[in-house]
N, C-alpha and C positions, 0 to 999 in steps of 0.2 A: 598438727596431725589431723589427716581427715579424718573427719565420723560423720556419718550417715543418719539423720533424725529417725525415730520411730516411728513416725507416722510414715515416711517412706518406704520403707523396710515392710509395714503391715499394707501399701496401697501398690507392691510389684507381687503380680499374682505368681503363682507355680503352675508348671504346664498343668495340673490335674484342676486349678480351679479361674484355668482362664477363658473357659467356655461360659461361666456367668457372669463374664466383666465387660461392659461395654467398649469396643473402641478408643473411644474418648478417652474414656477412664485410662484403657490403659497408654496412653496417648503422652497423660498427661506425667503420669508416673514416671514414663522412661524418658522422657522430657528432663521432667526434676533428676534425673540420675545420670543423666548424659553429662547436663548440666554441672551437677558434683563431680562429676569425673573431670570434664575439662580445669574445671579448678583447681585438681591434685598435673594435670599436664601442663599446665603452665606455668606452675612453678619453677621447672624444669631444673628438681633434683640431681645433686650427683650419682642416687643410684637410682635413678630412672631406668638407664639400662640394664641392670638387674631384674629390675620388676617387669620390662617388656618381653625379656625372653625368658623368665621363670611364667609368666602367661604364655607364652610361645609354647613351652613344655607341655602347658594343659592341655592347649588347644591341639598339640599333635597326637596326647594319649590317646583322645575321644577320638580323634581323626582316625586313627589307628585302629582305635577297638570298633568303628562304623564299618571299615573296609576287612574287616573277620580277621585280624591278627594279635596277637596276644602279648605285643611289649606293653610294658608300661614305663611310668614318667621313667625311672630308676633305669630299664632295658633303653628306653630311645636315647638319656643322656651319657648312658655307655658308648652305644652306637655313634655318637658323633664324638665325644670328649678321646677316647680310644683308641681312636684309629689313626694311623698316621698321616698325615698331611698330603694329598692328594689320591689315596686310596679312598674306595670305594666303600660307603657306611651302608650300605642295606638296603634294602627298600622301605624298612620300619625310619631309620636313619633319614634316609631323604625326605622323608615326611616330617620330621622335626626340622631338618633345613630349610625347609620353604617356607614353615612359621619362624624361625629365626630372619629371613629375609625380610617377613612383613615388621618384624621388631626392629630392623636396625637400616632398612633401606631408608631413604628420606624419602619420606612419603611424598612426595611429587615426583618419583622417577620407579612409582610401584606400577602405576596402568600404562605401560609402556608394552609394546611386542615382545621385546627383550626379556621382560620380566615375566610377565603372564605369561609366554613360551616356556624360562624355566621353571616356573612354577607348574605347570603342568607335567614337565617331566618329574619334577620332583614327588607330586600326587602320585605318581604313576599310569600316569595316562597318554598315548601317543602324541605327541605335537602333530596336531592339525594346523597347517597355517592359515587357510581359512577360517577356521573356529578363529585364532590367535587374531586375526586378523579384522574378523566381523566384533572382536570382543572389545577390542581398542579401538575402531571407530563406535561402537556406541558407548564408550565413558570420555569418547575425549568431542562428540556431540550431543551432549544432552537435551532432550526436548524443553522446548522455551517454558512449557507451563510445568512443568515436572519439582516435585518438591523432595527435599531429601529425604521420606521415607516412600514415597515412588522410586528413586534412585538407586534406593538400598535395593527393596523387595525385586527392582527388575533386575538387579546384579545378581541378584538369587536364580530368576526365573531366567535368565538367559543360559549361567551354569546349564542349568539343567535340560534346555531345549538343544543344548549343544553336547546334550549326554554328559557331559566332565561334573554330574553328583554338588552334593550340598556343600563340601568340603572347600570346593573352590568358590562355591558360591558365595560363601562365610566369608572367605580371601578378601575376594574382592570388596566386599561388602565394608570390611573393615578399612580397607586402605578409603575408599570412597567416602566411608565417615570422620576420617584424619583429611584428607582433603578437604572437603564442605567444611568444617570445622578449623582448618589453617594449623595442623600443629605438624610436627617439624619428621614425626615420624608415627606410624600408626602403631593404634594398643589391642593385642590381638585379643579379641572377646569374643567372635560367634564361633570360633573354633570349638570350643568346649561346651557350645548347646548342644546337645544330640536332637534335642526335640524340636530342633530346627527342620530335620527330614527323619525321614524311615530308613532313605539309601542313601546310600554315598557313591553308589554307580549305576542310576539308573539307565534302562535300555532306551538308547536312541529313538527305537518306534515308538515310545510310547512320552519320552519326554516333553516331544511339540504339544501334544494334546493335552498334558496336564500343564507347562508353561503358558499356554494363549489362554484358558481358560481361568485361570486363576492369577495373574499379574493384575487384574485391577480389583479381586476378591478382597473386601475388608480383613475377609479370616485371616488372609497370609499376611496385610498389616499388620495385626493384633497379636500376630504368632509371631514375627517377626520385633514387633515394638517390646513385646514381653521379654524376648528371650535379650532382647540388646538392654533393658532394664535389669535383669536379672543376671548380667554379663558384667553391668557398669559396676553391679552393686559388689561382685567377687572383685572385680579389680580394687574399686578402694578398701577393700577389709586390707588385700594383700599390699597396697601402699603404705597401709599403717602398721602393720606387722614389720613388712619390711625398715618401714622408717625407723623404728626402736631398734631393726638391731645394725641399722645404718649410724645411726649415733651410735651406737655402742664402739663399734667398728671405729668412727672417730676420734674416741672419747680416750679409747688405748692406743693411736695410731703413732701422737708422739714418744708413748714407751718405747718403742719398737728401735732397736740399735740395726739389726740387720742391714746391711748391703740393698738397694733397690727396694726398699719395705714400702715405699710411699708408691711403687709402680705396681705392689701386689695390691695394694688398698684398692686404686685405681682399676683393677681388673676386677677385682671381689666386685664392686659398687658397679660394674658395667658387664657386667656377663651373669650367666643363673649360676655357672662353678667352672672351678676351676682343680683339671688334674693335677695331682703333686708332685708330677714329673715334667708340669709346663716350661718353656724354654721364656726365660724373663733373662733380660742382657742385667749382667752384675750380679746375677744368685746364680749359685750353685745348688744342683741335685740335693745334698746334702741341706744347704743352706735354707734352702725353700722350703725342706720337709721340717726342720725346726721352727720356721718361722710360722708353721701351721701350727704345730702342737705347740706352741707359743698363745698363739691367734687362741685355737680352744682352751686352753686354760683359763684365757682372759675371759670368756663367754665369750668373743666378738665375732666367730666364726663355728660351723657345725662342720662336719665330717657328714656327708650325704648316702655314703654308699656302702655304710656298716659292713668294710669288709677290710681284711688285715692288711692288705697289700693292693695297687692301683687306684690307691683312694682318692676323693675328689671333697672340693673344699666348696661353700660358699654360704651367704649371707642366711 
């Protein structure tokens, strides 16, 4: 199970005292915390997928409450679990869809036109194909001497010189550190800094001048290195939470007599939940909702959405 030493945990600043920390310092912190993160991805757990879009959820609340709206985790996993199968989940909804993308696309086919196109519409933001356009040749030429926290920060600074807010800048930012890094799918982290920007839709006129001026500022390294330390370190608390009740989930898998019981596991261990009226081949409506109240009795599963009817299941 991962754990995180203390001296790490006491050397990743918070935004309030990272105006007295050198650079370096924190340089080296988010180093060492990247570093323990990769360690928990390449293990490459069965419920990895779990754990990528239960960070998905995070990353779309903040994203959410940045752009002035008022769902939260509970409201956006409505909006998408809910709804029927090609209707249309919201504009809060699509905002959680496009961090589920960055959770479960393989991260080599995320800086693609195709994707940064619908990701944009999913933010809520007009497809520019220009912008789409100018954004995909500069992650798929990167400058020769450029290091991957140049790479990161100008993934930021481009968002934002192209008006499309810190929201997508975080996107991409993320998928870019799953690339450098070679894992198989990206783990969404700067979604849920807020303190990564002030806006999430800054005005066009004014974005070129605050993007040229500050892409090679230490400060937006050090705000940036911080906040992906302080991103790494939430992800592995949540791989260890979730790993205890991934065993658990395990550990009573083969009690389980039900019809298809081994295809719910499977979806529990790869999705953040699951509605009680999902369509699984071999269970039945009926069938499914006992195998839940099964599932919580054993402990192995939570009931998410404390409500008596449309309920939702997972790890």
């Amino acid at each position: 199970m991962a754990t995180v030493p203390a001296w790490l945990r006491r050397a990743v600043p918070d935004a309030q005292s990272l105006a007295g920390q050198d650079v370096e310092d924190v340089a080296l912190a988010a180093g060492a915390a990247v570093f323990a993160l990769d360690a928990v991805v390449r293990r490459q757990e069965r419920w990895a997928g779990a754990w990528r879009r239960r960070l998905a959820l995070t990353g779309a609340a903040v994203t959410a409450r940045q752009m002035g709206r008022v769902e939260d985790e509970n409201a956006l996993r409505d909006a998408v679990l809910l709804t029927r199968p090609g209707d249309d989940v919201g504009p809060a909804g699509r905002m959680l869809v496009a961090w589920r993308k960055l959770a479960a696309t393989p991260a080599e086919n995320l800086l693609t036109e195709a994707s940064i196109g619908a990701v944009l519409a999913d933010l809520g933001f007009a497809r520019d194909e220009g912008s789409v356009r100018d954004l995909t040749h500069e992650f798929r030429e990167p400058g020769a001497s450029e290091g991957t926290v140049g790479r990161l920060t100008g993934a930021i600074a481009s968002a934002e010189r192209h008006g499309l807010g810190r929201a997508l800048g975080a996107w991409l930012a993320d998928a870019l550190l799953a690339q450098r890094l070679g894992w198989g799918h990206a783990v969404p982290l700067l979604g849920a800094e807020a303190a990564l920007g002030t806006s999430s839709r800054p005005r066009r006129s004014a974005t070129s001048s605050v993007a040229t001026g500050t892409e090679t500022n230490p400060e937006r390294a050090k705000n940036l290195l911080a906040a992906q330390a302080r991103a790494a370190l939430r992800a592995i608390d949540l791989s260890a939470e979730l790993e205890r009740r991934a065993d658990r989930l395990l550990a009573v898998a083969p009690k389980l007599r039900a019809k298809a019981a081994d295809a719910v596991v499977d979806r529990l261990l790869s999705d953040d939940a699951i509605v009680a009226s999902e369509r699984i081949a071999g269970m039945s409506d009926r069938g499914l909702r006992r195998l839940f109240d099964r599932l919580v009795e054993l402990g192995a599963v939570r009931e998410l959405s404390g409500r008596p009817t449309f309920r939702i299941y997972g790890l």
